[in-house]
N, CA and C atoms as a LAMMPS dump frame, in Angstrom:
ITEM: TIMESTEP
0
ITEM: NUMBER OF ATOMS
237
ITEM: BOX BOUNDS ff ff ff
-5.0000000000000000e+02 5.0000000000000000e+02
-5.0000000000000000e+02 5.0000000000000000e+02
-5.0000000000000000e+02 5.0000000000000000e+02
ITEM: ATOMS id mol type element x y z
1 1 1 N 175.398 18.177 97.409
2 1 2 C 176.473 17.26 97.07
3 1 3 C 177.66 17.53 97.976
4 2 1 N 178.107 16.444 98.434
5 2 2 C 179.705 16.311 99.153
6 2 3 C 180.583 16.163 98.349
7 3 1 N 182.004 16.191 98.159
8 3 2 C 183.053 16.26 97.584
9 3 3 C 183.795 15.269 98.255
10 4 1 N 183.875 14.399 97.952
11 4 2 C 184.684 13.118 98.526
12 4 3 C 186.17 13.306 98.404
13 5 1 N 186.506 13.221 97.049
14 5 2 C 187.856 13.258 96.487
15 5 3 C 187.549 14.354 95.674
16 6 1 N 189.024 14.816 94.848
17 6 2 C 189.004 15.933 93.996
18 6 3 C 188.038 15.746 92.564
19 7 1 N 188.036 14.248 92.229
20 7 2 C 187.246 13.546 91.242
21 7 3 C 185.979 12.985 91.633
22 8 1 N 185.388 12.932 93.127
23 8 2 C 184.339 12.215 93.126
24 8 3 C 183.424 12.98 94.033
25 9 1 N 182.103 13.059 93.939
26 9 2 C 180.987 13.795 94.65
27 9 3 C 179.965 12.409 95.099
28 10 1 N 179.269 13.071 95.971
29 10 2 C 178.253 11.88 96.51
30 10 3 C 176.874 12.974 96.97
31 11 1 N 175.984 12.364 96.294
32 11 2 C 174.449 13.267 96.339
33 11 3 C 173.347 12.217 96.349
34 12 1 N 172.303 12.578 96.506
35 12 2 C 171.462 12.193 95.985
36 12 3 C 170.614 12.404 94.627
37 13 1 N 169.936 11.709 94.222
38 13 2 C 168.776 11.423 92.985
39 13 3 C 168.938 13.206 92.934
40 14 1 N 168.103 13.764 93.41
41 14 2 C 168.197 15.207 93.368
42 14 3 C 169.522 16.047 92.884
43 15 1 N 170.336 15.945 93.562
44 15 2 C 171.894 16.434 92.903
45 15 3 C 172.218 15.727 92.014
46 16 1 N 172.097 14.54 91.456
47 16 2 C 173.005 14.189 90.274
48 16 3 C 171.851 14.612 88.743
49 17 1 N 170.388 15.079 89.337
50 17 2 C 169.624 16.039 88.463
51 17 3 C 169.644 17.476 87.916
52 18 1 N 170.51 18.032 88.624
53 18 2 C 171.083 19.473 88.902
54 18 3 C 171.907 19.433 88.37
55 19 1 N 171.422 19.946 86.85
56 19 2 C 172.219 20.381 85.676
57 19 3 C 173.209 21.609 85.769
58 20 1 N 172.797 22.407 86.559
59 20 2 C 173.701 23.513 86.894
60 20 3 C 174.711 23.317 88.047
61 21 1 N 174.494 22.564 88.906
62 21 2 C 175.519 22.111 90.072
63 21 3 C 176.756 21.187 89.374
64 22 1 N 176.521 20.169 88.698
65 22 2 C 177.105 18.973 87.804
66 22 3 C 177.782 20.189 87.047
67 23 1 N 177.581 21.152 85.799
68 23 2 C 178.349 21.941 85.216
69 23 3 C 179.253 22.768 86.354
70 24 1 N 178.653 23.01 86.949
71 24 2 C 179.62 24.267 88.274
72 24 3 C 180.441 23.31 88.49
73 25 1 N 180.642 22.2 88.926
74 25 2 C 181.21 21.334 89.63
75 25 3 C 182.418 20.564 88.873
76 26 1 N 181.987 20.379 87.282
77 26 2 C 182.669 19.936 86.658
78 26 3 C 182.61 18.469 86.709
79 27 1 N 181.431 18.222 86.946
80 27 2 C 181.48 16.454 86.781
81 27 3 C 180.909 16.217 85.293
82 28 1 N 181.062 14.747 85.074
83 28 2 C 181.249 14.791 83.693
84 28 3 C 180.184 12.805 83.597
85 29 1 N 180.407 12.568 84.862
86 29 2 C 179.914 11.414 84.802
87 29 3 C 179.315 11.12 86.181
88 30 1 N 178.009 10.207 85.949
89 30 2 C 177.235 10.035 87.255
90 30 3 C 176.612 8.22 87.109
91 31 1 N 177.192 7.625 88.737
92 31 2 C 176.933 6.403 88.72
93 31 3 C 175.544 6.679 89.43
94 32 1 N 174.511 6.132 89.363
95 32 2 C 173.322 6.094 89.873
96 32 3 C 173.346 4.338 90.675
97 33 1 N 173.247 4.598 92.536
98 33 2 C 172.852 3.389 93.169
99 33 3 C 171.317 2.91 92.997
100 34 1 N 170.466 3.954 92.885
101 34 2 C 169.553 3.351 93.436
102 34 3 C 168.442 3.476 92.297
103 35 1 N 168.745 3.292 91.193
104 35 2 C 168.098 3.134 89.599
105 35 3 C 167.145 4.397 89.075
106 36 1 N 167.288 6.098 90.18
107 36 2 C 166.337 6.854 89.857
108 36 3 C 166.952 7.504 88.592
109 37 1 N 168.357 7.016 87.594
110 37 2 C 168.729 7.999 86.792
111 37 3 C 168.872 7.261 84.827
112 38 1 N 167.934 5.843 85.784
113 38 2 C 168.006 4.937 84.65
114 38 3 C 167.253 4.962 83.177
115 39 1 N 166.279 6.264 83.458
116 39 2 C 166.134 6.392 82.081
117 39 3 C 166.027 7.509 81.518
118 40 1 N 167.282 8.437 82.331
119 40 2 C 167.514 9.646 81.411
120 40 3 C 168.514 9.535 80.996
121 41 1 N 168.821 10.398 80.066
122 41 2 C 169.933 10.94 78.726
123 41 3 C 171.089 11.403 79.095
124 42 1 N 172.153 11.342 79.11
125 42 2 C 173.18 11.845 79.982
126 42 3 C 173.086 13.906 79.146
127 43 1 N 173.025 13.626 78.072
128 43 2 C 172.763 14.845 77.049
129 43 3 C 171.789 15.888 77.812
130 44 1 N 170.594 15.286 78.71
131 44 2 C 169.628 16.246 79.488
132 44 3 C 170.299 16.833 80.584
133 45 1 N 171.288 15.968 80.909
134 45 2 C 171.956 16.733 82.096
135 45 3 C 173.436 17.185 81.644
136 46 1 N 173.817 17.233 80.465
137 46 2 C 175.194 17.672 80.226
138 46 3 C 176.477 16.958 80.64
139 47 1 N 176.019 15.598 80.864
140 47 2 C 177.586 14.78 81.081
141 47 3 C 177.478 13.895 79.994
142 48 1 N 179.15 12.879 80.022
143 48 2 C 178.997 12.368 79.005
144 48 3 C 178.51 10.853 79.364
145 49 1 N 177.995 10.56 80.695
146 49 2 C 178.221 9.004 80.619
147 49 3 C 177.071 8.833 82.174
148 50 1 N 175.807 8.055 82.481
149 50 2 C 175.057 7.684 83.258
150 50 3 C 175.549 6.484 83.29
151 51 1 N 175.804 5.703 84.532
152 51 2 C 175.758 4.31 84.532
153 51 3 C 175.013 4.145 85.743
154 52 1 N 173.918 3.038 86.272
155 52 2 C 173.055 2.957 86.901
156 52 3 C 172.94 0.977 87.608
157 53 1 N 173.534 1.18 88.502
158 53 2 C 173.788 0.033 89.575
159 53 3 C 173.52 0.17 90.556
160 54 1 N 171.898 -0.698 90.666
161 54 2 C 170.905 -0.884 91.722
162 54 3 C 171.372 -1.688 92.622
163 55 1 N 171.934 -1.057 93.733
164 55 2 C 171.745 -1.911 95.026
165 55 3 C 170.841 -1.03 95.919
166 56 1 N 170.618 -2.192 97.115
167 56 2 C 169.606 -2.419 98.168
168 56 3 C 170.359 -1.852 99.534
169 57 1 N 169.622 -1.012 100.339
170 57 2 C 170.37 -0.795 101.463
171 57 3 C 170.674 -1.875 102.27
172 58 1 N 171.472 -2.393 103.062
173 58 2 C 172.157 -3.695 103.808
174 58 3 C 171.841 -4.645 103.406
175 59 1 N 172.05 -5.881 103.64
176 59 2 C 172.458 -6.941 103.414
177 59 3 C 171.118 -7.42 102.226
178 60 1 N 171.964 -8.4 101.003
179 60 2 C 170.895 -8.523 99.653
180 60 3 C 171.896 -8.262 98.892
181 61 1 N 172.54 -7.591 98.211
182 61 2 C 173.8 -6.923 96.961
183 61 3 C 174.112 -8.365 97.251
184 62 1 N 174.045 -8.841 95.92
185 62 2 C 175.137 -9.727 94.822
186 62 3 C 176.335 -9.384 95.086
187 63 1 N 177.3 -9.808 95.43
188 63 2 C 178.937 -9.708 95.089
189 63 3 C 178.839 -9.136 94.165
190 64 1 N 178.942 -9.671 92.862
191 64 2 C 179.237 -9.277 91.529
192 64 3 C 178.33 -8.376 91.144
193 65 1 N 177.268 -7.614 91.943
194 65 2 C 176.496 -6.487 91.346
195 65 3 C 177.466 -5.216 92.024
196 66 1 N 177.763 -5.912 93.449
197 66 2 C 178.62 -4.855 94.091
198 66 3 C 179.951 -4.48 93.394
199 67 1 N 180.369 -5.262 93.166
200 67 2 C 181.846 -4.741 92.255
201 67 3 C 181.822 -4.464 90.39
202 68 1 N 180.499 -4.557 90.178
203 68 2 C 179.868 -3.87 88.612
204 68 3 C 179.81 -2.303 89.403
205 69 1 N 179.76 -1.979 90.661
206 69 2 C 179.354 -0.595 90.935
207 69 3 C 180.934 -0.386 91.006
208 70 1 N 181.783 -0.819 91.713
209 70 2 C 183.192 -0.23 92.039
210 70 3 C 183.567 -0.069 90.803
211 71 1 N 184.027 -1.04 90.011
212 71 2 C 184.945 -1.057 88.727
213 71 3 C 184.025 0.05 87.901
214 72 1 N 182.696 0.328 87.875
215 72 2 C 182.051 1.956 87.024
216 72 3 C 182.76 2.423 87.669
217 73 1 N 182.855 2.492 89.07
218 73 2 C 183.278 4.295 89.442
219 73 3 C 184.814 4.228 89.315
220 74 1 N 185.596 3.189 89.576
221 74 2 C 187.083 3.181 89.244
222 74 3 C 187.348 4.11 87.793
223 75 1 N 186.667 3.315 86.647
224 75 2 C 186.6 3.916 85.198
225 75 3 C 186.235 5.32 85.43
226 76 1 N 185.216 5.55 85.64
227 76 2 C 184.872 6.827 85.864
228 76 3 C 185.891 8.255 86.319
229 77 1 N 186.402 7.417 87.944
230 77 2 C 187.397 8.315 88.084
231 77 3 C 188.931 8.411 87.567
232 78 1 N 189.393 7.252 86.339
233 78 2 C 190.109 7.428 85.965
234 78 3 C 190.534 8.11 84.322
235 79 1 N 189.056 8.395 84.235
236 79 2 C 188.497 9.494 82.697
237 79 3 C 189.519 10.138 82.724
């Protein structure tokens, strides 16, 4: 995982699974792009909140699927 901002990390499927990195780290919430986190428990990994907004690498994203992903992570980082 990278550390973007003081509130935001960027990983893959693999890191936002890493129950012990997410606690070390202190994240508390994980947006999933690419739908691999869509049907676990936020409780299995110790945060309080999964939200899961499938987009497609380049061109294909809906407008309005793309900004269902911004406005999660806005909320998110304003927990």
């Amino acid at each position: 995982m990278d550390q973007i901002t003081n509130d935001i990390w960027i990983g893959s499927s693999v890191d936002a699974n890493d129950r012990d990195a997410l606690r070390r780290e202190g994240i508390h919430s994980i947006l999933g792009l690419d739908g691999c986190q869509r049907e676990i428990k936020p409780d299995k990994l110790g945060v309080d909140r999964i939200e899961v907004v499938e987009l497609v690498d380049g061109r294909g994203n809906r407008p309005e699927v793309f900004l269902r992903a911004v406005a999660v992570s806005h909320f998110s980082e304003n927990r």
